[in-house]
C-alpha positions as CSV (number, residue, x, y, z in Angstrom):
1,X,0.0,0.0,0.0
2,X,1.3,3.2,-0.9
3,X,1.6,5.8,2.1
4,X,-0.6,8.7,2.0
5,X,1.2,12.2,1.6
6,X,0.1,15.3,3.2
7,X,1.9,18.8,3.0
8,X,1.2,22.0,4.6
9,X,3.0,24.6,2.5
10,X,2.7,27.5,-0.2
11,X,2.3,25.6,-3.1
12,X,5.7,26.8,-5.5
13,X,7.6,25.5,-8.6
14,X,10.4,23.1,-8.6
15,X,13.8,25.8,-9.2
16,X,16.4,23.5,-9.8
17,X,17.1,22.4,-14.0
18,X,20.4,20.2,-14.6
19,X,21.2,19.0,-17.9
20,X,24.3,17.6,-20.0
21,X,25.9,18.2,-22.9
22,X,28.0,16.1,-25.3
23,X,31.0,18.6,-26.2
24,X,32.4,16.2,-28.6
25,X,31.0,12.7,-29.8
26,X,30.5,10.2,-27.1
27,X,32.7,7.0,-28.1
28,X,33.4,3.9,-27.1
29,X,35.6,0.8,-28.9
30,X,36.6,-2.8,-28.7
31,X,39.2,-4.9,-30.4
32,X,38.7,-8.5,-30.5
33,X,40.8,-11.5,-30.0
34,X,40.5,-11.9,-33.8
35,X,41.9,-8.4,-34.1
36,X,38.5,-7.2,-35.3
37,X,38.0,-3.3,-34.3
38,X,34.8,-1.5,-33.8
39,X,32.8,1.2,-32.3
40,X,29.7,3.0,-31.2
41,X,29.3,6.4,-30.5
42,X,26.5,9.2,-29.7
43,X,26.6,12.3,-32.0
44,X,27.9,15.7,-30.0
45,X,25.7,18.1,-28.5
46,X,22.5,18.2,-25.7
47,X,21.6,14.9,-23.9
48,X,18.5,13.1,-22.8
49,X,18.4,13.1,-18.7
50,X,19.7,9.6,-18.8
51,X,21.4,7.5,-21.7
52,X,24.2,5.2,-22.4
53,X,26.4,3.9,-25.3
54,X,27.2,0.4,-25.5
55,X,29.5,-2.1,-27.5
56,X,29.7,-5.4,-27.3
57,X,31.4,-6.8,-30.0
58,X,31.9,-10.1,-28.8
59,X,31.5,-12.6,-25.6
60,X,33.5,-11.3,-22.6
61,X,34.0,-8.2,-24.1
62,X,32.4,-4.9,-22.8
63,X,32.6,-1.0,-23.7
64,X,29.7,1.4,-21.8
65,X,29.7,5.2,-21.3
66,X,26.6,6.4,-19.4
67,X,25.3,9.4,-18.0
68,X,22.4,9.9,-15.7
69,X,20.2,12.6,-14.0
70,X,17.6,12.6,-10.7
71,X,16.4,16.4,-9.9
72,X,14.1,17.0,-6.8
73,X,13.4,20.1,-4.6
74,X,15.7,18.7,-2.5
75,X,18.9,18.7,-4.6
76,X,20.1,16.6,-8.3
77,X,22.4,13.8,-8.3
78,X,24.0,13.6,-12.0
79,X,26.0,10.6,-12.7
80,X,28.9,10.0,-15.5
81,X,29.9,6.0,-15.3
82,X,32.2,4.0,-17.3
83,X,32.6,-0.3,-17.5
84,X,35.6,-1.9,-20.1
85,X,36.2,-5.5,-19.4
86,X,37.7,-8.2,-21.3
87,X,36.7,-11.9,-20.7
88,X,39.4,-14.4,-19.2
89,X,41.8,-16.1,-21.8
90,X,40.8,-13.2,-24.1
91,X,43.3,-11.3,-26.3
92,X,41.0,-8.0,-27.0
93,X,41.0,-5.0,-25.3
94,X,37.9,-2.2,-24.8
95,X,38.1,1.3,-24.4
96,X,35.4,4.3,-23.6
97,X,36.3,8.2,-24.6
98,X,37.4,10.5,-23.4
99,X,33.9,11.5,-22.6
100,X,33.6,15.3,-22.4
101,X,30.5,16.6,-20.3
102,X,29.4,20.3,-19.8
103,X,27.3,20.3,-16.9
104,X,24.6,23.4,-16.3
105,X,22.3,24.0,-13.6
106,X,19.8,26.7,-14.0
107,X,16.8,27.7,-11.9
108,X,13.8,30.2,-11.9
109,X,15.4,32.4,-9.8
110,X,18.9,33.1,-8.0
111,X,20.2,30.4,-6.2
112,X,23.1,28.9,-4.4
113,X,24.4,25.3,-4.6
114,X,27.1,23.2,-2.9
115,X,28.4,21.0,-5.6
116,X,30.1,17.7,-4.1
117,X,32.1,15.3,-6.3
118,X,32.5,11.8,-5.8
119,X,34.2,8.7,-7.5
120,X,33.5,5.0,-7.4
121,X,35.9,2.1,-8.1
122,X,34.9,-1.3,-8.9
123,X,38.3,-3.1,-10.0
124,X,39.0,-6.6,-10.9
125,X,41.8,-8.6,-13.1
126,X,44.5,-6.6,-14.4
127,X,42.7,-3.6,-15.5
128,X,43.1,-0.2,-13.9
129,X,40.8,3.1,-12.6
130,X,39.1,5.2,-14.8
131,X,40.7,8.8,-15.0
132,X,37.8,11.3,-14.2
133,X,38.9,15.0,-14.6
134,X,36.7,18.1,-13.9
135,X,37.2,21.8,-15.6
136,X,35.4,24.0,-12.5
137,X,35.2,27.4,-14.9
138,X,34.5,25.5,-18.3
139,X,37.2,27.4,-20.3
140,X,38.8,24.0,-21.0
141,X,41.1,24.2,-18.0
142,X,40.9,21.2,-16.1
143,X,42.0,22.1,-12.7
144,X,41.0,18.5,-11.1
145,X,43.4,16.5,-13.6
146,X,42.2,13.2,-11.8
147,X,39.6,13.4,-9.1
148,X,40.7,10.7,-5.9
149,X,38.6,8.4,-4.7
150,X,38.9,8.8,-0.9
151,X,36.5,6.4,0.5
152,X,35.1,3.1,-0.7
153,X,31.4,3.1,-2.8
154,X,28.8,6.3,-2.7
155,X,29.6,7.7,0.3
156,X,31.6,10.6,1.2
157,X,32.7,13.9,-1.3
158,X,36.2,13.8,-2.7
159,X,35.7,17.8,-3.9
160,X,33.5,20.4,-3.1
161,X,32.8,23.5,-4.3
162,X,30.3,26.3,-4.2
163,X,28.2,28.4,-6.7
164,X,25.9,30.8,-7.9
165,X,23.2,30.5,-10.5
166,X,19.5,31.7,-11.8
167,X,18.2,32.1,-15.2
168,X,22.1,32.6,-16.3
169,X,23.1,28.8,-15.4
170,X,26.5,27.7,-14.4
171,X,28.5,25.4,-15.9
172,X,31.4,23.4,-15.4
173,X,32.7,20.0,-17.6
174,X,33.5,16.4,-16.6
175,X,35.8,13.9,-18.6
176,X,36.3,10.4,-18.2
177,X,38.2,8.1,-19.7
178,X,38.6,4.4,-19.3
179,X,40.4,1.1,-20.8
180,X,40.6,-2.3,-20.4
181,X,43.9,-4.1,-22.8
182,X,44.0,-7.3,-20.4
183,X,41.6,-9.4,-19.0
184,X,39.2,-8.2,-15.7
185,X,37.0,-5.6,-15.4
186,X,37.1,-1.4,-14.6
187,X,33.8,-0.4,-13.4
188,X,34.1,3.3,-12.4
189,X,31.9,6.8,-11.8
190,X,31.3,10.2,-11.3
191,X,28.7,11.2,-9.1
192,X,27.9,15.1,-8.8
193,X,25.3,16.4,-5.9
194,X,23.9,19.7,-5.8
195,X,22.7,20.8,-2.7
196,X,20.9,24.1,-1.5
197,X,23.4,26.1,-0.1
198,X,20.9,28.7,1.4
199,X,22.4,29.3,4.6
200,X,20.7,27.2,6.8
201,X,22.2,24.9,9.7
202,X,21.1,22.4,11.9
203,X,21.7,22.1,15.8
204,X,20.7,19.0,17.8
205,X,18.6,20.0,20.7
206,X,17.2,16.8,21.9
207,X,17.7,12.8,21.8
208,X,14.9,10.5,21.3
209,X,13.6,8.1,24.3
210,X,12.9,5.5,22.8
211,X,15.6,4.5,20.3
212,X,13.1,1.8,18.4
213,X,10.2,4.8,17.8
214,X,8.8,3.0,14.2
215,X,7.6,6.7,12.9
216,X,11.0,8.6,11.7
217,X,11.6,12.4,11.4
218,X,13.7,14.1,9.2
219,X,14.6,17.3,7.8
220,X,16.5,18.8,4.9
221,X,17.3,22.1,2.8
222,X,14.9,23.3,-0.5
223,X,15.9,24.9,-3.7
224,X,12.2,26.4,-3.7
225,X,12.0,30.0,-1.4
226,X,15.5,29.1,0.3
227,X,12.5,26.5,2.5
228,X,13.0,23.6,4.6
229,X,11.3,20.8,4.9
230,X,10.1,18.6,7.8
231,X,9.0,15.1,7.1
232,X,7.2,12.2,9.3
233,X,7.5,8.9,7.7
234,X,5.2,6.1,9.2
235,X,5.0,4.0,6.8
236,X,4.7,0.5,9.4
237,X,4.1,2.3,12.5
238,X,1.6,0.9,14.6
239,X,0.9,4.0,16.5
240,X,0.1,7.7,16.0
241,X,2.4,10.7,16.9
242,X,2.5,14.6,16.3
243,X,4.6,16.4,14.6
244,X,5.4,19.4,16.7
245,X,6.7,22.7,15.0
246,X,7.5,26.5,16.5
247,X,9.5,29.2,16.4
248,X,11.2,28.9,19.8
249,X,11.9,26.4,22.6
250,X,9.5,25.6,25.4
251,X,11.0,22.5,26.9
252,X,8.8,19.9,28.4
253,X,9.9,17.1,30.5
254,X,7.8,14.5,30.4
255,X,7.0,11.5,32.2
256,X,10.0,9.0,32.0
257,X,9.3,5.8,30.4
258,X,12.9,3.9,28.8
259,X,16.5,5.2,30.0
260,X,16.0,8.2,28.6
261,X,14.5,11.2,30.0
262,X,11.8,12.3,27.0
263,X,12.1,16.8,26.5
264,X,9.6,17.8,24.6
265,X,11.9,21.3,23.2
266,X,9.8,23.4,20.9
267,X,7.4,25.9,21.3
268,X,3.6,24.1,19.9
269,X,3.5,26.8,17.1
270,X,2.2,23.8,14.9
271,X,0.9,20.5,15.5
272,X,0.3,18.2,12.9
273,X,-1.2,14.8,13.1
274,X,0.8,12.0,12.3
275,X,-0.6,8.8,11.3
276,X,-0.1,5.2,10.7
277,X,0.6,4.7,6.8
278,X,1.5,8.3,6.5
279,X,3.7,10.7,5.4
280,X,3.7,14.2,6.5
281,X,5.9,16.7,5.4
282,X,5.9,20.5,6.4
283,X,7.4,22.6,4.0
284,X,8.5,26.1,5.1
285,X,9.6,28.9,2.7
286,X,12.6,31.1,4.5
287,X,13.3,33.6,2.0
288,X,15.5,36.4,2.8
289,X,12.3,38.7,3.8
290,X,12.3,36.7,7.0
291,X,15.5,36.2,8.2
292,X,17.1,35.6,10.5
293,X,14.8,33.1,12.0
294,X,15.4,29.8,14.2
295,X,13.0,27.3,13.8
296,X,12.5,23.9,16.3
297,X,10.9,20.9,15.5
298,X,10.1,17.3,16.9
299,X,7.8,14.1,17.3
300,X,5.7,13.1,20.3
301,X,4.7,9.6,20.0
302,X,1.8,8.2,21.5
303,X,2.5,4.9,23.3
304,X,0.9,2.5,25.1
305,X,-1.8,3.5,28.2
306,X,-1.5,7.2,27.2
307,X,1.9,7.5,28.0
308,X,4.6,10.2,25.8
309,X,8.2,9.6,23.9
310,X,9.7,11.9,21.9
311,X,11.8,11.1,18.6
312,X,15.3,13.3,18.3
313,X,14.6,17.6,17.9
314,X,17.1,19.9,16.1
315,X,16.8,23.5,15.7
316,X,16.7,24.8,11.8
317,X,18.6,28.5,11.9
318,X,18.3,30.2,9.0
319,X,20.5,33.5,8.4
């Protein structure tokens, strides 16, 4: 069953807009054992939000360049990937680019982002890492000749850079380049977030009482009026909570029931119902009009015979 969504919030567009471009033709080759050569390539110029070229010439032998693109309020995550590999015992060899990317982001109206780069590595055999350089100006200087991997799958940033954009996007190119003249395998990517950087920060105010609550709350930065957003997800739970909202702290303590003493921190500015097979979100527009502001936020659980627990609070400042 698919969870019920509820949102309290001016209703606004979606800012963000992240697109790729070819800057030269996207190719990717293969020799086989037999000393056969071909390629495959996709022409120069704009890109679909997702798309691949692929060669596979013959058994055990592998060339694919992709690109890919998710965009949300929330942030993008734009991916560049490479895989070569050559089949045990086999005498060929496959080889993608250099790929050559310019990356824009664009929105509606003046923005900020924090771009972070990251790199994956999936090695086997005698084949080595992908080289993934980025150009952070796009005047063909690449000032990242070969972005490090610094940490082992998704996780983590390797670079990280800010910038501003609106109608005028900004831009910046990626290039990757990969081979494969032995046998084994070089699966390796580029991932590039983009992430509000609005000014906001988060505080920890609060822990929760009970550690195993099954409703969780979250919070995270918007593109859309510089916002943030508040989110209940209940999805299992077998109980109701509220999601408590307001615009300064009025700590509670309230009846202990774990290890845990449960403070109830913020203000009841808002209270929104929270229950089971829901997801509420609260969506809050902080645009520069009404800053500085400081707002607190938290869930009170309702548990068995009428007693209270509280999930984790922060404080959202916005400057």
């Amino acid at each position: 069953m698919n969870p019920n969504c509820l949102s309290l919030a001016l209703s606004f567009p979606l800012l963000l807009k992240a697109s790729f471009e070819a800057l030269q033709p996207l190719v990717v080759s293969a020799t086989t054992s037999a000393g056969q050569t071909s390629q495959n390539s996709v022409p120069a110029g704009p890109l679909a939000a997702s798309g691949a070229v692929v060669l596979n010439p013959a058994m055990g032998i592998t060339a694919v360049g992709g690109w890919g693109s998710t965009i949300a309020d929330s942030g993008a995550t734009l991916t560049v990937g490479s895989v070569v590999s050559v089949g045990a015992g086999s005498a060929g060899s496959a080889s993608v680019g250099p790929l050559e990317f310019r990356v824009s982001l664009g929105a509606s109206s003046p923005t900020n982002a924090r771009i972070e780069l990251s790199r994956f590595d999936i090695l086997n055999g005698s084949v080595g890492a992908a080289t993934m350089s980025v150009d952070l100006n796009d005047d063909g200087q690449y000032e990242i000749a070969n972005l490090s991997a610094t940490y082992s799958g998704w996780g983590g940033s390797s670079f990280a850079f800010s910038r501003p954009f609106g109608a005028a996007p900004a831009t910046f190119r990626v290039r990757i380049s990969n081979q494969a003249t032995a046998p084994g395998t070089s699966n390796c990517g580029l991932r590039i977030k983009v992430l509000p950087d609005t000014g906001i920060t988060t505080t920890p105010t609060a822990v929760n009482c009970l550690p195993d609550a099954d409703v969780q709350f979250s919070g995270f930065p918007v593109f859309s009026n510089s916002g943030y957003v508040f989110r209940a997800d209940a999805p299992f739970a077998s109980r109701p909570a509220v999601m408590v909202v307001g615009l300064a702290q009025q700590p509670i303590l309230l009846p202990q029931i774990g290890l845990v003493p449960c403070l109830l921190v913020p203000r009841p500015d808002v209270l929104l119902p929270v229950l089971p097979m829901e997801v509420v979100t609260l969506a809050i527009p902080l645009p520069p009009s009404v800053r500085p502001v400081t707002l607190q936020g938290q869930l009170v659980y309702l548990e068995a015979q009428g007693q209270l627990s509280v999930s984790d609070a922060w404080a959202v400042s916005a400057q």
